[in-house]
C-alpha positions, 0 to 999 in steps of 0.5 A: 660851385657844387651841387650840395642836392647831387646824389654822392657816389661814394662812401660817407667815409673819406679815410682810407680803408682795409680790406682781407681778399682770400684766395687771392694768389690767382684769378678774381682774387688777384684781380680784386686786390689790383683793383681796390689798390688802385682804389686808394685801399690798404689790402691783405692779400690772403691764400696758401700760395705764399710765391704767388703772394710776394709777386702780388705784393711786389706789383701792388704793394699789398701786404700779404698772408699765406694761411689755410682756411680749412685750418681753424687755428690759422684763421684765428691766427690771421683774424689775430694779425688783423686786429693787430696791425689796424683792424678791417673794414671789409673782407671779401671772401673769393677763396673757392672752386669747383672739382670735377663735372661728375653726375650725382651716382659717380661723384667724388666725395672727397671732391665734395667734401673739399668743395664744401670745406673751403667754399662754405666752411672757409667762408663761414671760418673767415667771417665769423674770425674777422665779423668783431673787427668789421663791427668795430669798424662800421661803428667809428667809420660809418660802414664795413662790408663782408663780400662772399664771391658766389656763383651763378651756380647758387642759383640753379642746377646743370648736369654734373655740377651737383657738387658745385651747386650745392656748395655754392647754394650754401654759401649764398644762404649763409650771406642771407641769413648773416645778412638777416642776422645784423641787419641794424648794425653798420655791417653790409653784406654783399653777394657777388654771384658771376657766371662764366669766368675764364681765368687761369685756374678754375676750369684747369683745376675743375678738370684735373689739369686738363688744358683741352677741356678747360680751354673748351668752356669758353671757346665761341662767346666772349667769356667775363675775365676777372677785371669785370669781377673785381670792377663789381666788387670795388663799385658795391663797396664804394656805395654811400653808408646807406647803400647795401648791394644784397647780390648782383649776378654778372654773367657775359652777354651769351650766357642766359643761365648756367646750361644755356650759352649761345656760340659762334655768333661774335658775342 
């Protein structure tokens, strides 16, 4: 016999829902598509990397889209498919990453320029493409989600990492402002904002191939690994209609801010 007075642990929801993950060849964003496959999701699996796609595809049995997101006319393009192959109930917005560890009077500003372009520009593309689809949702299924993956970054700066910050700082803002914005309409927005993550690609990539300096992040302490992440991005999208995660910050247990990570002590 239940308990019809037990708290629910789960969406009001009981159809089966569909979910855009960009930047999802590698990393959190491969990971997150693991992840809500499991969970009984329909998921389009979205990056420019179209090899990498089809491996995901073949494991999970993920659909797939190899688009750009700098490319206005190809976001359209994909907010277009979506609409036409069963519509959205969640995007979550990972594509991003961080170029170089340069200070403010040596900084790359191209490498700025492209930091800010798919963090913030390809965030605010996707959302605002995909935003008719999920309002559609919410309305007959109770609730949609936009997740923007952020950082600890947004939260405060280090040495070097202006670039980054700045960008990541954005984007946080555009997920509080957008959730101002709707605020009524049966649209969540959720903030995921992880600390250090070691995965295949984002120090290797911050560090122009360099494999010593990338490894070197995370030597001493027991960094977070894309699994913890994506655990966070199904459990915030798993809550009750009502229920609206605004941010949560995960960071390993050694790691008390972005400047501060205590190693060699088996944590």
């Amino acid at each position: 016999m239940s308990d019809s007075t037990a708290p629910q642990t789960g969406p009001e929801t009981t159809t089966t829902r569909r979910a855009l993950v960009t930047g999802a060849s590698s990393g959190i964003g491969a990971a997150t598509v693991r992840r809500l496959r499991a969970d009984g999701w329909q998921v389009v699996a979205a990056a420019r990397r179209a090899d990498r796609l089809e491996a995901l595809a073949a494991e999970t049995g993920c659909e797939v889209y190899a688009v750009d997101l700098t490319d206005d006319d190809a976001v359209a393009a994909l907010a277009e498919h979506l609409a036409a192959t069963g519509g959205l109930d969640a995007v979550v917005n990972n594509a991003g990453g961080a170029l170089g560890l340069d200070r403010v009077e040596d900084a790359d500003i191209d490498g700025w320029r492209r930091m800010y372009e798919i963090n913030v520009l390809g965030t605010l593309r996707v959302t605002k493409a995909v935003l008719p689809l999920l309002r559609e949702a919410g309305a007959t299924k109770g609730v949609a989600d936009v997740v923007n993956m952020t950082s600890t970054a947004a939260q405060g700066a280090y040495e070097g990492g202006a670039g980054y910050t700045g960008a990541k700082h954005a984007e946080h803002m555009l997920s509080q402002t957008l959730r101002w914005e709707i605020a009524g309409e049966p649209v969540r927005v959720i903030e995921v904002a992880p600390g250090a993550v070691a995965t295949e690609e984002f120090s290797l990539v911050r560090f122009g191939g360099d494999a010593a300096k990338a490894a070197a992040v995370y030597e001493g302490y027991t960094p977070l690994v894309a699994d913890d992440v994506a655990d966070i991005v199904a459990w915030a999208v798993s809550r009750p209609d009502h229920v609206n995660i605004d941010l949560v910050t995960v960071r390993p247990r050694a790691q008390a801010h972005n400047s501060k990570i205590v190693r060699g002590t088996g944590i």
